[in-house]
KOLDRENKE-710532 format. One record per residue (C-alpha): residue number from 1; residue in one letter; x, y, z. Coordinates in nm, 4 decimals, padded with zeros to 6 digits. Layout:
R   pos   code         c1         c2         c3
R   NUM      A          X          Y          Z
...
// end
This chain:
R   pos   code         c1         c2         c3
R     1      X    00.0000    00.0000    00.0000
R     2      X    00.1027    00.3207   -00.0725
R     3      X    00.1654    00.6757    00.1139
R     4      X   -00.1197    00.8038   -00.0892
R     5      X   -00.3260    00.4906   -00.0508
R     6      X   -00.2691    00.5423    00.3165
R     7      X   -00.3574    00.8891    00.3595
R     8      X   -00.6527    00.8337    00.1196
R     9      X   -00.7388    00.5558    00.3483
R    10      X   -00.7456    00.7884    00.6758
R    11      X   -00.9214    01.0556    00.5031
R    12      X   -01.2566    00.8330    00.4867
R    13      X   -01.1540    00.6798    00.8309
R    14      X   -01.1649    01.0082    00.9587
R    15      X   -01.5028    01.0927    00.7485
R    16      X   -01.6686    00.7419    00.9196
R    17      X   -01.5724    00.8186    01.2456
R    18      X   -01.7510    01.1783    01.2092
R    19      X   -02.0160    01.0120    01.0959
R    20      X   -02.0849    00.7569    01.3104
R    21      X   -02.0388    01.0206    01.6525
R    22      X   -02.3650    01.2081    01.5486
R    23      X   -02.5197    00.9181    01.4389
R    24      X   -02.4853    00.8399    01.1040
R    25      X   -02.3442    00.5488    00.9318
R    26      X   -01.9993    00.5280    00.8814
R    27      X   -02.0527    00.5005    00.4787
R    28      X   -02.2367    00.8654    00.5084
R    29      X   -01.9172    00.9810    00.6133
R    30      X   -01.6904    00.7878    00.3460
R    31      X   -01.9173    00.9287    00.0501
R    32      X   -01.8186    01.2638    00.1738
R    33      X   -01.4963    01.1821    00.2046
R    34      X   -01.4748    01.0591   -00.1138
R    35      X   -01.6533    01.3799   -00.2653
R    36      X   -01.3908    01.6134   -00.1019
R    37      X   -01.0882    01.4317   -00.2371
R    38      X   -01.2544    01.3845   -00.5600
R    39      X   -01.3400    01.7580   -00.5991
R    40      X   -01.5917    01.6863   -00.8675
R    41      X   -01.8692    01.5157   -00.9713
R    42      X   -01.8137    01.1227   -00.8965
R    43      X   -02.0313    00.8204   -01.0350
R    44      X   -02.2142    00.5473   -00.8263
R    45      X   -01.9671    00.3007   -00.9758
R    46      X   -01.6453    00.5316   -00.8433
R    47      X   -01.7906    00.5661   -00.5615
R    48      X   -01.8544    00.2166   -00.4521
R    49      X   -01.5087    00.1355   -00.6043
R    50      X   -01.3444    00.4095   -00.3429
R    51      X   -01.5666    00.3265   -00.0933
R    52      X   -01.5680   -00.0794   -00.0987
R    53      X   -01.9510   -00.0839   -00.0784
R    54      X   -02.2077   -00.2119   -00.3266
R    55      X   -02.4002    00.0293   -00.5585
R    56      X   -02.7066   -00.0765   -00.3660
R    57      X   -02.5580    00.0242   -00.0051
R    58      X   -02.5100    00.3567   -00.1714
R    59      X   -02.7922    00.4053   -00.3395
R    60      X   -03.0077    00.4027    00.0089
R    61      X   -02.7139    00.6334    00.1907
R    62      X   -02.7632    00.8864   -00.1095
R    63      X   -03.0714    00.8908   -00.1058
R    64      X   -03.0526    01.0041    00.2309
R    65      X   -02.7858    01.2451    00.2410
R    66      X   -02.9902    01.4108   -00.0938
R    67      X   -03.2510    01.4551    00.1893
R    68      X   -03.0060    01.6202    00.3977
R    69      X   -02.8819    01.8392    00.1329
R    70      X   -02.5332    01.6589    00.1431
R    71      X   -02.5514    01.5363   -00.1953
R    72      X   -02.6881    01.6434   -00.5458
R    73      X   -02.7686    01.3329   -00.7776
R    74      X   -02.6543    01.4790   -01.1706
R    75      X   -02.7066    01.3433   -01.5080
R    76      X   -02.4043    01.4377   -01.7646
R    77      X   -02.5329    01.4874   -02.1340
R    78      X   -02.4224    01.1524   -02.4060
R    79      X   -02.3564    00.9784   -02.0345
R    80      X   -02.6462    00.7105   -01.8395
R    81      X   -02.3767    00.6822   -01.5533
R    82      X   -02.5823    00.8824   -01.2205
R    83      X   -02.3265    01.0870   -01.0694
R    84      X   -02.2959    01.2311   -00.6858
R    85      X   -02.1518    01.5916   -00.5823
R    86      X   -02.1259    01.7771   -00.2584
R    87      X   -02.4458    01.9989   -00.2590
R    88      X   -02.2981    02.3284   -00.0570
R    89      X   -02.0509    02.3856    00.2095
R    90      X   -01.9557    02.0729    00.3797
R    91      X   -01.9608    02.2751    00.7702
R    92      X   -02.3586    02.3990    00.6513
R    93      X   -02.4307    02.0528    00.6205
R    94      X   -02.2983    01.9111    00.9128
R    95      X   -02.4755    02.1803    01.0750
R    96      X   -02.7846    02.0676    00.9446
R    97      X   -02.7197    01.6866    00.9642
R    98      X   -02.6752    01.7416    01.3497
R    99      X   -02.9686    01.9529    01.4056
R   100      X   -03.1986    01.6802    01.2797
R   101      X   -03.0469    01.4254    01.4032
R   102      X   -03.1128    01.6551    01.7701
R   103      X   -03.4547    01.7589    01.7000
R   104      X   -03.5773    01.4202    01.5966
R   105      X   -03.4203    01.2914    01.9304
R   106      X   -03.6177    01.5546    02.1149
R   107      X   -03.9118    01.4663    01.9771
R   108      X   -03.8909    01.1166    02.0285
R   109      X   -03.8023    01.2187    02.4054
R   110      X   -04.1217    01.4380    02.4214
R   111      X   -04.3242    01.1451    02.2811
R   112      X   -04.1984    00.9218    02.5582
R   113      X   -04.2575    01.1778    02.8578
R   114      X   -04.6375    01.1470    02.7210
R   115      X   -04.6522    00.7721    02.6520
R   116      X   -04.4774    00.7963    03.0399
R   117      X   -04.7708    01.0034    03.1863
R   118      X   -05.0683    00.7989    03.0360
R   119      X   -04.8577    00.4874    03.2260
R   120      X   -04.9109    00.6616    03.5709
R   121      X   -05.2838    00.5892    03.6256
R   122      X   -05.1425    00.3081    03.7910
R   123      X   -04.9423    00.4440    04.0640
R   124      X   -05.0327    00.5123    04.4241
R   125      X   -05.0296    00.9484    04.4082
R   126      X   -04.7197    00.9638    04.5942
R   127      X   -04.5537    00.7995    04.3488
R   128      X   -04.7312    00.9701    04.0617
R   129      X   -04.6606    01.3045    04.2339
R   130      X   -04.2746    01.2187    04.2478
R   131      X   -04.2770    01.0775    03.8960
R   132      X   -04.4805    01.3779    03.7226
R   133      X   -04.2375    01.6082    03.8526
R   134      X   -03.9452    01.4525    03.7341
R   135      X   -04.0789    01.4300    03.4339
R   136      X   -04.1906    01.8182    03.4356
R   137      X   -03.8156    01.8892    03.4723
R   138      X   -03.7208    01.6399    03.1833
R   139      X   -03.9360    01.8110    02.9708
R   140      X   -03.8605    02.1281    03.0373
R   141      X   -03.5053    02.0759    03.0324
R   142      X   -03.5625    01.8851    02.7098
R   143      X   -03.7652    02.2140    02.5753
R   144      X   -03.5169    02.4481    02.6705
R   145      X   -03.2460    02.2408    02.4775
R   146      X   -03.5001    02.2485    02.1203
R   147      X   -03.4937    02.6480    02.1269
R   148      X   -03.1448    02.5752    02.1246
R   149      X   -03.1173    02.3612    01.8553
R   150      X   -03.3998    02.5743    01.6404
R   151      X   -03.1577    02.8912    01.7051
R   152      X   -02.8305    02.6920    01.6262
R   153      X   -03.0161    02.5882    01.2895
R   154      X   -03.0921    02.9558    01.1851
R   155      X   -02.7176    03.1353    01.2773
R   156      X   -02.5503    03.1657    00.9513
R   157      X   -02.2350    02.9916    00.9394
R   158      X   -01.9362    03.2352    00.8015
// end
């Protein structure tokens, strides 16, 4: 292996590992990876080549980072190949790929504080009493930390 192959190598180790610590699959990361080196558009068939996943694999984790606005799908003219590019500033979209990955965690939270509440008709009211209120706090806490997010998802990035 080669000094190039090696630092090509940690380039999309480094892009995996990003991924995966906010939640995202390692191969979200490597696609990215692959689109910064690249520098251009790249097609599904390069990409699973410089990736070492099947066209398949990365068909689903494009569609999804198209959803995110990570990726643009293109079409060249006199070419059937589908090719991938980076659809803005790569710090804009992490931005943006954390603050949904946050808000739909808060919202699953919420959901569970009210499944949690309907489940308390069947505690003695001490209990209940001690259990509502933490759960008050959660919330609130949990509420508090959205107007966050929803602010951190407006600033402007420079």
């Amino acid at each position: 292996m080669g000094a190039e192959s090696e630092i090509y190598n940690k380039i999309l180790s480094t892009f995996a590992e990003v991924a995966s610590s906010i939640g995202y699959s390692p191969l979200h990361g490597k696609i990215i990876g692959v689109l910064l080196i690249k520098n251009r558009p790249v097609s599904l068939q390069e990409l699973a080549k410089a990736t070492g996943y099947s066209s398949s694999m990365l068909s689903l984790s494009l569609d999804f980072l198209e959803i995110l606005e990570v990726v643009k799908k293109v079409k060249k003219e006199a070419d059937r190949k589908l090719y991938v590019s980076l659809a803005g500033d790569l710090l804009e979209c992490l931005k943006r790929a954390i603050t949904i990955k946050i808000e739909k965690s808060i919202q699953s939270s919420l959901s569970e504080f009210e499944s949690s509440k309907k489940e308390l008709t069947k505690l003695n009211a001490k209990e209940k009493a001690e259990i509502v209120n933490s759960l008050e706090i959660l919330e609130s806490q949990i509420k508090r930390l959205n107007k966050y997010v929803v602010l951190l998802s407006q600033i402007r990035l420079p």
